[in-house]
C-alpha positions in Angstrom: -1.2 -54.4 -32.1 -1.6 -54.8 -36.0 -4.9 -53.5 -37.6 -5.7 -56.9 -38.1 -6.0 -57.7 -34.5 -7.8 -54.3 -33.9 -10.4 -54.9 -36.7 -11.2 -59.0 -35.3 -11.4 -57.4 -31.4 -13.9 -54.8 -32.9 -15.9 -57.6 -34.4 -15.5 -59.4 -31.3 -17.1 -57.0 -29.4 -19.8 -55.9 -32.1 -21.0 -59.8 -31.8 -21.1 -59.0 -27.7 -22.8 -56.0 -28.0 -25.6 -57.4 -30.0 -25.9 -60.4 -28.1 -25.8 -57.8 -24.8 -28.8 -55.7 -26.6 -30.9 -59.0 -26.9 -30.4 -59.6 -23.1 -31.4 -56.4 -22.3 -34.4 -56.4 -24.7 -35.1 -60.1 -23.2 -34.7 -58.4 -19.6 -37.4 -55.7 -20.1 -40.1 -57.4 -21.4 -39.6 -59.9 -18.6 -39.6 -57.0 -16.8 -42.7 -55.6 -18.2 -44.8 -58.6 -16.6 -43.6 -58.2 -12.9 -45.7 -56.8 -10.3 -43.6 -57.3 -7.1 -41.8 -54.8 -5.8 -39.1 -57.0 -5.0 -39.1 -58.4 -8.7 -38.9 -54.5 -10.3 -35.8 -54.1 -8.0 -34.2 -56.9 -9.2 -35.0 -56.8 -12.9 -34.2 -53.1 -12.8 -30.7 -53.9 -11.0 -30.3 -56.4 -14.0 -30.9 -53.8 -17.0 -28.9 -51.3 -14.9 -25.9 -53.8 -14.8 -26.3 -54.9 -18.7 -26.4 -51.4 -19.7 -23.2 -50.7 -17.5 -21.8 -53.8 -19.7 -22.9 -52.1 -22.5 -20.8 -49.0 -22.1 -17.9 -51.0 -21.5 -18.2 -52.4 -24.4 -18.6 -49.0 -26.8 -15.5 -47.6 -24.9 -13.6 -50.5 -26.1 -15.0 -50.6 -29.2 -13.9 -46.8 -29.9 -10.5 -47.3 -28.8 -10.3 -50.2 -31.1 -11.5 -47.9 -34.1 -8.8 -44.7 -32.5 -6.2 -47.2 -33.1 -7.2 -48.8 -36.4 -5.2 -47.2 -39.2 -6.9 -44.9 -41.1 -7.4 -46.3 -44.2 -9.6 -48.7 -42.2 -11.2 -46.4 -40.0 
């Protein structure tokens, strides 16, 4: 993989991330107005599975970055 193709995946997934962040934010002020138990359960599965999203991306992201040359690191 050229560092060209590193560099555009990295952006890729910085574009995912941020959009992932907004979800999350979105989630936990819906979130926030819940009462039912049922409803915190859910919502709290939701976050739990965004934030696992989350990490996936930043691994990927750093080995992106590992593997970019380092002039461009």
């Amino acid at each position: 993989m050229n560092s060209t193709m590193s560099s555009e995946r990295y952006e890729v997934l910085q574009d995912d991330l941020d959009a992932l962040l907004e979800r999350i934010e979105a989630s936990l002020t819906w979130l926030l107005k819940k009462n039912s138990p049922n409803e915190l359960q859910s919502g709290l599965a939701r976050c739990q599975r965004q934030l696992d999203e989350g990490r996936s991306f930043l691994t990927e992201m750093e080995r992106e970055a590992r593997s970019a040359p380092l002039q461009f690191r």
